[in-house]
C-alpha positions as CSV (number, residue, x, y, z in Angstrom):
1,X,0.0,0.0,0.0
2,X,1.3,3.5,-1.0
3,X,2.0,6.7,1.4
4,X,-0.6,9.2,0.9
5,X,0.8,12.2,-0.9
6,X,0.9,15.4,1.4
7,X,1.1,17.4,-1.4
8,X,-2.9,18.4,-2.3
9,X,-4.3,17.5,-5.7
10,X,-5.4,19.9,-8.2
11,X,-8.7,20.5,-8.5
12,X,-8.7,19.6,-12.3
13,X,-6.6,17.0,-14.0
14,X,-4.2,17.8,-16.8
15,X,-3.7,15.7,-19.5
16,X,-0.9,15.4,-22.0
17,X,-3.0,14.0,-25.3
18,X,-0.9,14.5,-28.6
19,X,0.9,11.2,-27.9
20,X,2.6,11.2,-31.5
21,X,5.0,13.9,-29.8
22,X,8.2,13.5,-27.4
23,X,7.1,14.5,-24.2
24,X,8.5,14.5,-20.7
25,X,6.8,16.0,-17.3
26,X,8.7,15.6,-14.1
27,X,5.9,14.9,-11.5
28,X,6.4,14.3,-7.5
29,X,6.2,10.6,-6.9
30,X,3.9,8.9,-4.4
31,X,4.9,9.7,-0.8
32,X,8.1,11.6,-2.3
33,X,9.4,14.7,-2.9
34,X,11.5,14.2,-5.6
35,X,10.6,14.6,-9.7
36,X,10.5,11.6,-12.1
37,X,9.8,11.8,-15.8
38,X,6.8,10.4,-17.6
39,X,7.8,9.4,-21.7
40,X,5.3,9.8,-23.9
41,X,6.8,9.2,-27.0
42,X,5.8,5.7,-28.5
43,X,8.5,3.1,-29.3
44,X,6.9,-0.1,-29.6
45,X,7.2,-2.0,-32.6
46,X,3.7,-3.3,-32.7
47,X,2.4,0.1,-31.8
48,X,1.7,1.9,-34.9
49,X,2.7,5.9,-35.1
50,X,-0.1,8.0,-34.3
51,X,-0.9,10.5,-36.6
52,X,-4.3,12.1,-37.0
53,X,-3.8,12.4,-41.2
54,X,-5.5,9.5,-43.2
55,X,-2.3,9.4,-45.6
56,X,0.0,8.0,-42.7
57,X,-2.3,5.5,-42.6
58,X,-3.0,3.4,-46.2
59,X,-5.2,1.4,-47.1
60,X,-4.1,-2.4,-45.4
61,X,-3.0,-5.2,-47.8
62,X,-2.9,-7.6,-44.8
63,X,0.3,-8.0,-44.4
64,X,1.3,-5.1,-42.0
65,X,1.9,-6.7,-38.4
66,X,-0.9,-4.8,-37.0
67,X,-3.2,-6.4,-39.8
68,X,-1.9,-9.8,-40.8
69,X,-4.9,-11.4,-38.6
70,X,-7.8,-8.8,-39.7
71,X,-9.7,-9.7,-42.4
72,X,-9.2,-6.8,-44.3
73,X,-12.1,-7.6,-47.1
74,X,-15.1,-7.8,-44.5
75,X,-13.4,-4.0,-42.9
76,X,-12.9,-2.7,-46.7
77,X,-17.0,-1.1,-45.6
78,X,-15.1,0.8,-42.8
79,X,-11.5,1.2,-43.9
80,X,-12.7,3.4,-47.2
81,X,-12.8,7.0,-47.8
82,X,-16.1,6.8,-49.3
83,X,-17.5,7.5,-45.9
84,X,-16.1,10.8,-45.8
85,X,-17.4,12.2,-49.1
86,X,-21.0,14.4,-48.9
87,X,-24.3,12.6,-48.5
88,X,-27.8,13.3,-47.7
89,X,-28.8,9.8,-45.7
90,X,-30.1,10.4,-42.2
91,X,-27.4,9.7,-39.4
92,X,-27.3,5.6,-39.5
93,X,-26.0,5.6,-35.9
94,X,-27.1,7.3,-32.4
95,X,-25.0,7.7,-29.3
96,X,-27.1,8.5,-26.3
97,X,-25.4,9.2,-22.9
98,X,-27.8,8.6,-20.1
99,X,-26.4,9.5,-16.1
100,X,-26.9,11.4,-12.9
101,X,-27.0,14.6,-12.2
102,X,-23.8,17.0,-12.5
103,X,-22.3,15.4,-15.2
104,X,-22.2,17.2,-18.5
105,X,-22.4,16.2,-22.2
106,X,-21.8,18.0,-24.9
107,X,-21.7,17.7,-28.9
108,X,-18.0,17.5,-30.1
109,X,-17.3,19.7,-33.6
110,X,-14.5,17.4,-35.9
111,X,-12.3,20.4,-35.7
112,X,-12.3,20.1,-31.6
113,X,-11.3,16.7,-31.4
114,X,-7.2,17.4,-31.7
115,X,-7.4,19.1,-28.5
116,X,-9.1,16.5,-26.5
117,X,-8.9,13.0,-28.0
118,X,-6.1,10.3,-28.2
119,X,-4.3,10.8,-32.2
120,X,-5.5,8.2,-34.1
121,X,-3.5,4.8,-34.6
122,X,-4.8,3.1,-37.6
123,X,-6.5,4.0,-40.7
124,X,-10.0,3.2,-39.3
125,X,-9.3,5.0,-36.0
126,X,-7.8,8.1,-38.5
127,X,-11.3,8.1,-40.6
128,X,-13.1,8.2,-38.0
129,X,-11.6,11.0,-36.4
130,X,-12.1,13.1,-40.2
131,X,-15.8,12.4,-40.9
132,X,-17.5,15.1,-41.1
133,X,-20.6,13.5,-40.3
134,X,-19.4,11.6,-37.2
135,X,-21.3,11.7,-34.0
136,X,-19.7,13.6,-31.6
137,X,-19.6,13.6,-28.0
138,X,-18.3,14.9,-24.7
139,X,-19.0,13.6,-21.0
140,X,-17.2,15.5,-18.2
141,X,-17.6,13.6,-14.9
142,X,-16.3,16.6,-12.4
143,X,-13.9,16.5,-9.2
144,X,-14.7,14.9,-6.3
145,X,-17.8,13.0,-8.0
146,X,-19.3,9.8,-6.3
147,X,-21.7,8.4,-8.6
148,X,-23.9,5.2,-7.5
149,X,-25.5,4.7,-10.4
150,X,-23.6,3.9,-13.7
151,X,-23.1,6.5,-16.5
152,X,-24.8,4.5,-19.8
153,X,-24.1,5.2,-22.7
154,X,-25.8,3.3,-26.1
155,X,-24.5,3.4,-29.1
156,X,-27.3,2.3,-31.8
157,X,-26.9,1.3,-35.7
158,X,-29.6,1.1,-38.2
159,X,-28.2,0.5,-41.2
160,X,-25.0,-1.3,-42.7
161,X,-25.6,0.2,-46.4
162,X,-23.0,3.0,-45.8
163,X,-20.3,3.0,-42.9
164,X,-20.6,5.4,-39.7
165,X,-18.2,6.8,-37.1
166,X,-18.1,8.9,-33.6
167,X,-15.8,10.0,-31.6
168,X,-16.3,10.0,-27.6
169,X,-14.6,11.6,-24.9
170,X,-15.1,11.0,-21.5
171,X,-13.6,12.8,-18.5
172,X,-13.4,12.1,-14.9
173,X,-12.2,14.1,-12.9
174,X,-9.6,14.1,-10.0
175,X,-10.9,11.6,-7.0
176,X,-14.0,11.1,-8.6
177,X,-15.9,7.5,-8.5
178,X,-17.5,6.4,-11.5
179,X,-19.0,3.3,-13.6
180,X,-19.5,3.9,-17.7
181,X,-21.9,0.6,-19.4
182,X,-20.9,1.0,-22.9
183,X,-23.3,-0.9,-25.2
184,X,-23.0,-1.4,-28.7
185,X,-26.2,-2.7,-30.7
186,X,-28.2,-2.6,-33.6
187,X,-26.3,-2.9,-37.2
188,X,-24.0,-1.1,-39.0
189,X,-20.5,-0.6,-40.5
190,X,-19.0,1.2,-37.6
191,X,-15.3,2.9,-36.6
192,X,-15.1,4.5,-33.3
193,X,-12.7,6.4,-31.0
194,X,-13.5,6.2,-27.6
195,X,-10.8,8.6,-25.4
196,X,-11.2,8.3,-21.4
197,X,-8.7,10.5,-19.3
198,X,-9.1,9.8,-15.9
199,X,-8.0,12.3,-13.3
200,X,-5.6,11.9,-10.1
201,X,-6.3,9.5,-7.6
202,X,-10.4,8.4,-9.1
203,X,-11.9,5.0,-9.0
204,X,-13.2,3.9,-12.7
205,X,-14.9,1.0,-14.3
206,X,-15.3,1.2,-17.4
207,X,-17.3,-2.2,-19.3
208,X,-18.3,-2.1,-23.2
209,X,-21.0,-4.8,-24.0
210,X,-20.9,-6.1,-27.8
211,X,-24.6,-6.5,-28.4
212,X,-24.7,-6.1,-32.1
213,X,-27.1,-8.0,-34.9
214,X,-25.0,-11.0,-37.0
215,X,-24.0,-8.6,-39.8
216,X,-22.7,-5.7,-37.6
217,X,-18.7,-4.7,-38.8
218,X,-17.2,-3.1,-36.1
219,X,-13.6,-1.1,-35.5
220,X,-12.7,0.9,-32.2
221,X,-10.2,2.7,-30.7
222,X,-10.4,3.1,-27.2
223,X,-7.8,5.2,-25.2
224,X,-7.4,5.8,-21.3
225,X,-5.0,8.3,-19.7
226,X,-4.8,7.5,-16.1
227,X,-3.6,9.7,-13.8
228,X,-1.6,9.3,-10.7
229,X,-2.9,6.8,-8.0
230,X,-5.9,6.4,-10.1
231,X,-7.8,2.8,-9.8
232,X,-9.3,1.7,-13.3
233,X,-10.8,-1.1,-14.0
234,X,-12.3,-2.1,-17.7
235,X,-13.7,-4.7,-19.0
236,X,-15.0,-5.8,-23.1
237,X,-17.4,-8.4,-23.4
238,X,-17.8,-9.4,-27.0
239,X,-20.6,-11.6,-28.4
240,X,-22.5,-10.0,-31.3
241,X,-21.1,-9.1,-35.1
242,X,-19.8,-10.5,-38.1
243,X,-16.4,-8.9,-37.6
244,X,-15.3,-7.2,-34.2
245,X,-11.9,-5.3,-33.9
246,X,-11.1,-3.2,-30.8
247,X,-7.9,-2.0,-30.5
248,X,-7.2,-0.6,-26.5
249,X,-4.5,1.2,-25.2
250,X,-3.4,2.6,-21.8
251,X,-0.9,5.1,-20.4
252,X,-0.3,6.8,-17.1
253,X,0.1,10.4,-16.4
254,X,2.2,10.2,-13.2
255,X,3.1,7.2,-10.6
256,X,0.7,4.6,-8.5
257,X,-1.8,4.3,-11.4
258,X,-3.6,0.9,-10.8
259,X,-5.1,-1.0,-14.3
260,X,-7.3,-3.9,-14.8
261,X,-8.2,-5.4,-18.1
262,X,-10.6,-7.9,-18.4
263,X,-12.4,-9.4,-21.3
264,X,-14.6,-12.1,-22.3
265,X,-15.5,-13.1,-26.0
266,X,-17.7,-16.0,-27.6
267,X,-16.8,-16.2,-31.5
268,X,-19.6,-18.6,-33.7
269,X,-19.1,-19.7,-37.3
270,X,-17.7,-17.1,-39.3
271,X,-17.2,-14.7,-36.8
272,X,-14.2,-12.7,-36.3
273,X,-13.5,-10.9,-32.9
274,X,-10.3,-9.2,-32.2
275,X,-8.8,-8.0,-29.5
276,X,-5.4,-5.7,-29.3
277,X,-4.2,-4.4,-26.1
278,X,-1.2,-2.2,-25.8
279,X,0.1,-1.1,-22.3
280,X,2.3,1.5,-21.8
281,X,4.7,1.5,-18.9
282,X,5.5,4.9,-19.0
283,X,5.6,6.3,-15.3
284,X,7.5,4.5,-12.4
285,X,5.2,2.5,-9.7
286,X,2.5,1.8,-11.7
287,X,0.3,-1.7,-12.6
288,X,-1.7,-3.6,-15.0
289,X,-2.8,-6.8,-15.1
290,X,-4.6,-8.4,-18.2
291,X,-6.9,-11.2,-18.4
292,X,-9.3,-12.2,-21.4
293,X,-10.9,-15.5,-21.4
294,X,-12.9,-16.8,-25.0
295,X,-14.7,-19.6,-26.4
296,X,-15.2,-20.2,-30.5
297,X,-17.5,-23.1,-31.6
298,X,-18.4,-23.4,-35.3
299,X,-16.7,-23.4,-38.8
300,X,-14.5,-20.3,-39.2
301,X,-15.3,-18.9,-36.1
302,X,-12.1,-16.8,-35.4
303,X,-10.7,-15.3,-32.7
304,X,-7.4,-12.5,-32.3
305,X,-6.0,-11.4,-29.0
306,X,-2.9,-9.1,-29.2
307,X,-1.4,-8.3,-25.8
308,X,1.7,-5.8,-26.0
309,X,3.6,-4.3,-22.6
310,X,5.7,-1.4,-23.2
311,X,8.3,-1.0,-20.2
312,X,10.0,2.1,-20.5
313,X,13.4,3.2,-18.9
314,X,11.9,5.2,-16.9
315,X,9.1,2.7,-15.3
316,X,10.9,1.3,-12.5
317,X,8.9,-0.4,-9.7
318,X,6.3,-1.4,-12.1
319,X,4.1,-4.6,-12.3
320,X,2.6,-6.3,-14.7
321,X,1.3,-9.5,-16.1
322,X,-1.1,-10.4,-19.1
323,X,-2.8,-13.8,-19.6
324,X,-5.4,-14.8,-22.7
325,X,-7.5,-18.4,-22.4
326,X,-9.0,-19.9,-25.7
327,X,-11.5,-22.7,-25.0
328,X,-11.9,-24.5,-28.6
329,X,-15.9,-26.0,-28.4
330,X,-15.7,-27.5,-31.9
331,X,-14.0,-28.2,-34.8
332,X,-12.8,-25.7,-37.5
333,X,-12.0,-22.9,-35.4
334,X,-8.8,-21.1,-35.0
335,X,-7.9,-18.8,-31.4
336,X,-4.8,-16.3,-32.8
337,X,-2.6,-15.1,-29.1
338,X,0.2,-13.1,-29.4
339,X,1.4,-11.6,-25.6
340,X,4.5,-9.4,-25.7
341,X,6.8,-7.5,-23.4
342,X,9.2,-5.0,-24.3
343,X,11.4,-4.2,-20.9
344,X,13.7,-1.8,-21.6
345,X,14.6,-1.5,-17.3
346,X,15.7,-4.3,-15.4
347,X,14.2,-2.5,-12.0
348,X,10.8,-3.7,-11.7
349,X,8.5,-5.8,-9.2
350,X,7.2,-7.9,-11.8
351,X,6.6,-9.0,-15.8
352,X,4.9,-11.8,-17.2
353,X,2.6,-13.1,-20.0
354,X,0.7,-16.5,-20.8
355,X,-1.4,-17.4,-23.4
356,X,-2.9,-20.7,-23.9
357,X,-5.6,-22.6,-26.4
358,X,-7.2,-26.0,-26.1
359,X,-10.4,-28.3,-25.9
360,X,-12.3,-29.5,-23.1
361,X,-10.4,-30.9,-20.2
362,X,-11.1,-34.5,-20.3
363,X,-10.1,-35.0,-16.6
364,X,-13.0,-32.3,-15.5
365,X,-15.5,-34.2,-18.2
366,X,-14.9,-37.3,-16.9
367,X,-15.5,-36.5,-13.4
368,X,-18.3,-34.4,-13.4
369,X,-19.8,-37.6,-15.2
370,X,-18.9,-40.3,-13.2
371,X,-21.1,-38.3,-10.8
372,X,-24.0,-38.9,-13.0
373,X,-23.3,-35.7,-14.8
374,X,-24.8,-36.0,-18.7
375,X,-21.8,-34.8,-21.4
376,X,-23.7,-32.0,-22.2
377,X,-24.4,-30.6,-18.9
378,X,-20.9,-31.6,-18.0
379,X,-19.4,-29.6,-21.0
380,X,-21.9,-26.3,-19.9
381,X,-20.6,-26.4,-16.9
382,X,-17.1,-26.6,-17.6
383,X,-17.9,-23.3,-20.1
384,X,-19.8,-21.6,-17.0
385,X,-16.6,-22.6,-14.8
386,X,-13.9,-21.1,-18.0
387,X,-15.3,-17.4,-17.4
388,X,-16.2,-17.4,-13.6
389,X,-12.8,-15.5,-12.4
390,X,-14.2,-13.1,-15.5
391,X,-17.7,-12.4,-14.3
392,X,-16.5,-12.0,-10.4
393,X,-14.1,-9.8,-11.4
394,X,-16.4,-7.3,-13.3
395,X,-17.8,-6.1,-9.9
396,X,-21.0,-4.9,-11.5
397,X,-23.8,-7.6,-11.0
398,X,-25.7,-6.3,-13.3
399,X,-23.7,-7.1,-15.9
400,X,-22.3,-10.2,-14.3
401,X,-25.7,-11.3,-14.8
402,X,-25.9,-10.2,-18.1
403,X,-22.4,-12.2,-19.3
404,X,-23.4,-15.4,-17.7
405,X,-26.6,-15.3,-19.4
406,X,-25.4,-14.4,-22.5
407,X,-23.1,-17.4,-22.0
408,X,-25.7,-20.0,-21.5
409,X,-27.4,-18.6,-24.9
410,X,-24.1,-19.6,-26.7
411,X,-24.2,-22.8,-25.4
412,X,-27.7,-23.5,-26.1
413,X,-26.4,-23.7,-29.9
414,X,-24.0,-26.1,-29.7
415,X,-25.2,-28.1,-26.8
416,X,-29.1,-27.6,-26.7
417,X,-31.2,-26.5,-23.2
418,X,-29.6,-26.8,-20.1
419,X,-32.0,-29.4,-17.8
420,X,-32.9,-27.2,-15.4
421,X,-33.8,-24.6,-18.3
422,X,-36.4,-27.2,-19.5
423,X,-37.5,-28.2,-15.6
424,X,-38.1,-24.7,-15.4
């Protein structure tokens, strides 16, 4: 446990956002007087270099390392210019922010989003930052806030004809205490930024729900800043879409910020769901630990976890460790895991990565059976049993519940109702 810092917090964080530019900022470190340096600068070779113009980012071929597992045909909807030329079709796509009291939202002009969101990393992240027609948004969660209830927001697609993008930026502010339910549903051909910068010393959850209809195509960006002796915790539960990619990054604005990453996936026949991480070490004392847990039953189905840890010189002290689990239901699937550390100090707590892939223990099968378990239930409950260290660790019961329910309704394809379902 850390030393309180004597030193009192300002009222209003400060962010450093244009992350495509060498930056340093000597901060006071937790419990100590003296300055350390934050790097900003990114030097990660499977980080890709920011840069808000679309010409720094071309058009994919597939065999870029940041693309070699997305399949750049079905994104070709979302990875166009086309998008960005005039039209006259109602907005295809609705982003409605719903909370308590004293919290603010405000529409977001194209022009303004240099000065508050993350630079772009990819040429759908880029796009979707120059539409002209994107949906806009800004949520400012102020100092010293305690919210009970969870900020929702919903982001709703009618129509895949043409593609779609907005841009979110979301705020919370120094000590403040927070939950933001993403949900994604509906269809469309979407590419989003999401941007949260979370103040000094607040408490955030932040959980995105993939709710979309079978043909959905769907790109994201989504950034956090955390500031010093800041707690977040997020959490991405895909499920829904033809092709899912999410690309999620993290960096700290000072010492003794705390991270969390959780995820939970279920890929059917033909669909793709990706997952990149990137974590950058780039204060001293700070954590992050990873775990994503998926299962994939059906032909094609496809899955892609990325996991990259930056250590910089300059995070000493750190910890962190980074663990994917593929549960393979049928056959013709394929689970893609690639965990990575770059350490570029040798003075830190802790560093580690796993990644694993496999079928159903036989061992757990065959004892849940000899106890007059039938296969099938045996099976479901070995599924149930894969994600429970996922669905305690959300913290939210609300959508605890949600995830083990939408769980069982996976299972119910390939392994029919569960007998106390049908009792029931």
């Amino acid at each position: 446990m850390r030393s309180a810092d004597p030193t009192p917090a300002p009222t209003n964080p400060t962010f450093s956002r244009k992350r495509d530019t060498a930056l340093s900022a000597p901060v006071a470190a937790p419990g100590k007087g003296h300055n350390v340096t934050i790097e900003n600068d990114v030097e990660s070779h499977l980080h890709p270099t920011p840069s808000w113009e679309i010409a720094d980012h071309p058009m994919p071929t597939g065999r870029e390392e940041i693309w070699r597992f997305t399949p750049i045909k079905t994104f070709t909807p979302v990875l166009s210019e086309v998008a960005l030329e005039p039209r006259q079709e109602a907005s295809v796509i609705d982003v409605d922010v719903k909370g308590a009291d004293g919290i603010t939202v405000t529409d977001l002009a194209t022009s303004e989003l240099k000065d508050m969101a993350e630079t772009p990393q990819d040429r759908l992240s880029a796009l979707a930052a120059a539409d002209p027609h994107a949906v806009n948004r800004r949520v400012v969660i102020p100092a010293e806030t305690s919210l009970k209830a969870p900020v929702e927001v919903t982001v709703a697609g009618h129509n895949d004809d043409i593609a779609c993008h907005h841009n979110v930026v979301v705020e919370i502010g120094n000590h403040a205490e927070v939950t933001v339910i993403v949900r994604h549903r509906g269809v469309a051909n979407l590419g989003e930024n999401w941007t949260f910068r979370i103040g000094d010393g607040a408490q955030a959850t932040v959980l995105f729900v993939q709710e979309w209809d079978d043909a959905a195509i769907h790109g994201a960006q989504v950034s956090f800043e955390i500031g010093r002796d800041a707690t977040v915790r997020t959490a991405q539960a895909s499920f829904g879409g033809k092709a899912v990619r999410i690309c999620q990054t993290a960096s700290y604005n000072g010492p003794g910020g705390n991270l969390t990453q959780l995820g939970a996936y279920f890929a059917d026949a033909g669909q793709h769901i990706e997952h990149r991480l990137f974590v950058d070490h780039n204060a001293p004392s700070t954590e992050s630990h990873v775990d994503f847990r998926g299962c994939l039953q059906g032909k094609d189905a496809h899955s892609v976890w990325i996991g990259d840890v930056l250590i910089r010189p300059v995070a000493e002290d750190i910890d962190t460790y980074e663990s994917n689990k593929n549960l393979v239901l049928t056959e013709g699937c394929r689970a893609d895991a690639v965990p990575n550390l770059e350490i570029q100090t040798g003075n830190i707590r802790g560093a580690g990565h796993s990644a694993s892939t496999g079928r159903f223990d036989a061992e757990q099968l065959f004892y849940l059976q000899s106890r007059g378990v039938e296969e099938a239930e045996a099976r479901r409950l070995v599924v149930h049993g894969f994600f429970t260290d996922i669905v305690r660790k959300i913290g939210v019961p609300e959508i605890s519940e949600e995830l083990v329910a939408r769980i069982e309704a996976e299972l119910v394809e390939s392994l029919g109702s569960s007998p106390s379902v049908e009792e029931g």
